[in-house]
C-alpha positions in Angstrom: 13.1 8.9 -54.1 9.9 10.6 -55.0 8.5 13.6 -52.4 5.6 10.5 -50.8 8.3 7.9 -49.8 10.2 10.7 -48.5 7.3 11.9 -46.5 6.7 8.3 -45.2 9.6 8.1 -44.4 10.5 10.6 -41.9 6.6 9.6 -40.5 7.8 6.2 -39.7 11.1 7.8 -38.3 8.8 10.6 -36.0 6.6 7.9 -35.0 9.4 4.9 -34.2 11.8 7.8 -32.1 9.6 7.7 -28.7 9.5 3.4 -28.9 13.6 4.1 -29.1 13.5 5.8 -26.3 11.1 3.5 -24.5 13.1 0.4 -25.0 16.6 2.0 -24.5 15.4 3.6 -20.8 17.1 2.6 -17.7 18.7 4.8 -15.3 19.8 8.0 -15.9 23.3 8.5 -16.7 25.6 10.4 -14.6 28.1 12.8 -15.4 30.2 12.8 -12.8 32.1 9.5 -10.7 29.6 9.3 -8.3 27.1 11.6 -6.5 27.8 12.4 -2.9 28.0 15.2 -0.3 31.0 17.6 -0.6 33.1 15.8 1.9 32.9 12.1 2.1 35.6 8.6 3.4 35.0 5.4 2.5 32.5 4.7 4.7 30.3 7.0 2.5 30.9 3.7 0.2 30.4 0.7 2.0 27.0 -0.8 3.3 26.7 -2.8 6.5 23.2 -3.5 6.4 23.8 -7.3 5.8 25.6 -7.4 9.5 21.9 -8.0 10.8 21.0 -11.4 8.7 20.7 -13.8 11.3 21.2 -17.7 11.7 18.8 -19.2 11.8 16.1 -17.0 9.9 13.5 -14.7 10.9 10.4 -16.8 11.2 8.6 -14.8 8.5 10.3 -14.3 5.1 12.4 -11.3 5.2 14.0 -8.5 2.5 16.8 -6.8 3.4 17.6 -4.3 0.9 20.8 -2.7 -0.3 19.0 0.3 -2.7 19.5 3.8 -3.2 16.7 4.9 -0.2 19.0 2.4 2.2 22.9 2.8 0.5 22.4 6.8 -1.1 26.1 6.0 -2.8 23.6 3.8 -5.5 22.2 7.2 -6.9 23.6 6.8 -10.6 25.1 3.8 -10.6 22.2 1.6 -11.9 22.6 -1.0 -9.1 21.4 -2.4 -6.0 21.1 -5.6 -4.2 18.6 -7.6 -1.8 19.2 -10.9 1.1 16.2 -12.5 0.9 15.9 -14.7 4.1 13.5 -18.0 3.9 12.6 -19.6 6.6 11.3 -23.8 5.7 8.1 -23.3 3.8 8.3 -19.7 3.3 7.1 -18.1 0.0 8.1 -14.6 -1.7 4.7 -13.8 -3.1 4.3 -13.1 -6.6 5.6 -9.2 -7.7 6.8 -7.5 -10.4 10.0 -5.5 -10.5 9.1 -2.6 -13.1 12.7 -1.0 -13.7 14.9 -3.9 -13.0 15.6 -7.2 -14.1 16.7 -9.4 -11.0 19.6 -12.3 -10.7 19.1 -14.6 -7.9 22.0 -15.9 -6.7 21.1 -18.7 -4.2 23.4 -19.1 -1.0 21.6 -21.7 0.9 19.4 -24.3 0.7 16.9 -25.3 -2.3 14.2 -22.7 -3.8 11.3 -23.1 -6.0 11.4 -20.0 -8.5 9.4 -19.1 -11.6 7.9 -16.4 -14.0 5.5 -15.3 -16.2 5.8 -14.0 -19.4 3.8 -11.7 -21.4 2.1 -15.0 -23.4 1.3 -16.1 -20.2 3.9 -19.2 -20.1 5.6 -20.3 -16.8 9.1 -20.8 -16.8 9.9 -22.5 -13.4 13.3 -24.2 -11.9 14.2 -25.7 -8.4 17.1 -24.1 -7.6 20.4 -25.3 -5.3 22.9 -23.9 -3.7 25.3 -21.8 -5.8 22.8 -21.8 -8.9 21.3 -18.9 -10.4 18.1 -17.8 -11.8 17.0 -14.5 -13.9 13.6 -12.7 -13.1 13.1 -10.1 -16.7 12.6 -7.0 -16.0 8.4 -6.5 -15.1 7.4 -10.0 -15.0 5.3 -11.6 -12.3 7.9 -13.8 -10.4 8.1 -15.8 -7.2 10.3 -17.9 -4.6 8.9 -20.5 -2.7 11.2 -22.1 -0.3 9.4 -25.5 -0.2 12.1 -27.5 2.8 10.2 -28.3 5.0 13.0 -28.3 7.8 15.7 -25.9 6.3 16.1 -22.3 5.4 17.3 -21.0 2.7 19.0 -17.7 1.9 19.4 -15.7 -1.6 21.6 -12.6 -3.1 19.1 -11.0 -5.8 21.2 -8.5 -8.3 19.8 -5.3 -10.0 20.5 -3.2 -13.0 18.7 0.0 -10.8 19.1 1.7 -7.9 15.8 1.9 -7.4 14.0 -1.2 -9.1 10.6 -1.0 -6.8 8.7 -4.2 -6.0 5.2 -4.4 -6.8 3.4 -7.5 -4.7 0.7 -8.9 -6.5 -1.4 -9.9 -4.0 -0.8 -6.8 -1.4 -1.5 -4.4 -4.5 -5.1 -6.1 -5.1 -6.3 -7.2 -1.7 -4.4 -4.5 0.2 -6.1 -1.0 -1.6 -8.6 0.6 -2.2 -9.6 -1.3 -5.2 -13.4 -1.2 -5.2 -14.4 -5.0 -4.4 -17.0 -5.0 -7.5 -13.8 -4.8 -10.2 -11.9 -7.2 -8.3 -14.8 -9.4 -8.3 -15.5 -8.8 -11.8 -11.6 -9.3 -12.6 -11.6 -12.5 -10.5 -14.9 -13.8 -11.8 -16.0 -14.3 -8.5 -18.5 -12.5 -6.0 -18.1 -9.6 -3.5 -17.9 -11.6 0.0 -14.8 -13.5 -1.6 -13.0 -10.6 -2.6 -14.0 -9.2 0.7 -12.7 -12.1 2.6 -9.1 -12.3 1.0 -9.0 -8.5 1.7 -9.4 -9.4 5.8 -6.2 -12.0 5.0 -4.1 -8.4 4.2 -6.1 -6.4 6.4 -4.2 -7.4 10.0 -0.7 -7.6 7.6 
């Protein structure tokens, strides 16, 4: 191998090592069985947060989450879990989970559900009970609980502890975005933007 190819070579290697480490992040391995105070029970281990879902459903669509911040046993163990409660006609807006896939796992009831890929093709299902759907990691997703006279209720699975949820809508008409670049972005005018922003205003 002459002294260029080698050269190129460990260029291409330099310069593919970061996209490696890009595509292979998650979270962080732990060294040890589990993270926790000095002196903990089992209790330290369990998580009663899903004692509070109620029968029949909030009226408003409600997350109840089971993540590191709410079950601190999660740190390191790249999981978590959500109930998502749907009252008849309910929707879970679009959102992105940016360091998680989800799988939906629904209990109850029917569910519209869909997402968005990077090509911008939807991939939609209606779901029943017992089915299951997967949300990939960062894509714009939904639910949409479509009965008009029955709730319906959902399990939703994560490879993180913390997978964050960012909510499409909230996150543009719910900041400080200046109006002109979300009219611009939109293609619209100003009083528009202005007058889906008092919809999240009161929120």
């Amino acid at each position: 191998m002459t002294s260029i190819s080698l050269k190129v070579l460990l260029c291409l290697a330099v310069a593919g090592f970061p996209i490696l480490q890009i595509t292979t992040a998650g979270d962080p391995d732990i060294l040890v069985d589990y993270i926790a105070p000095d002196k903990v029970d089992g209790d330290f281990f369990t998580f009663t947060g899903f004692r509070t879902l109620t029968h029949p459903p909030p009226p408003t669509f409600t997350v109840t989450k089971a993540s590191m911040k709410e079950f601190p046993v999660l740190l390191g163990q790249s999981v978590s879990y959500a109930a998502l409660q749907f009252p008849a006609g309910s929707i879970n807006p679009p959102h992105t989970h940016p360091r998680s896939s989800e799988l939906l796992l629904l209990v109850e009831g029917t569910l519209q559900v869909g997402f968005v890929d990077t090509t911008n093709k939807l991939f939609t299902s209606t779901l029943k009970t017992g089915d299951m759907f997967l949300f990939p990691k960062g894509l714009v997703h939904f639910q949409h609980n479509a009965a008009n006279n029955f709730p319906a209720l959902a399990l939703s699975a994560f490879g993180s502890a913390n997978p964050g949820t960012v909510s499409i809508p909230s996150t543009l008409f719910n900041s400080s975005i200046d109006d002109n670049v979300l009219a611009l972005a939109f293609r619209t005018d100003v009083a528009t933007i202005r007058t889906l922003k008092k919809g999240f205003s009161s929120k």
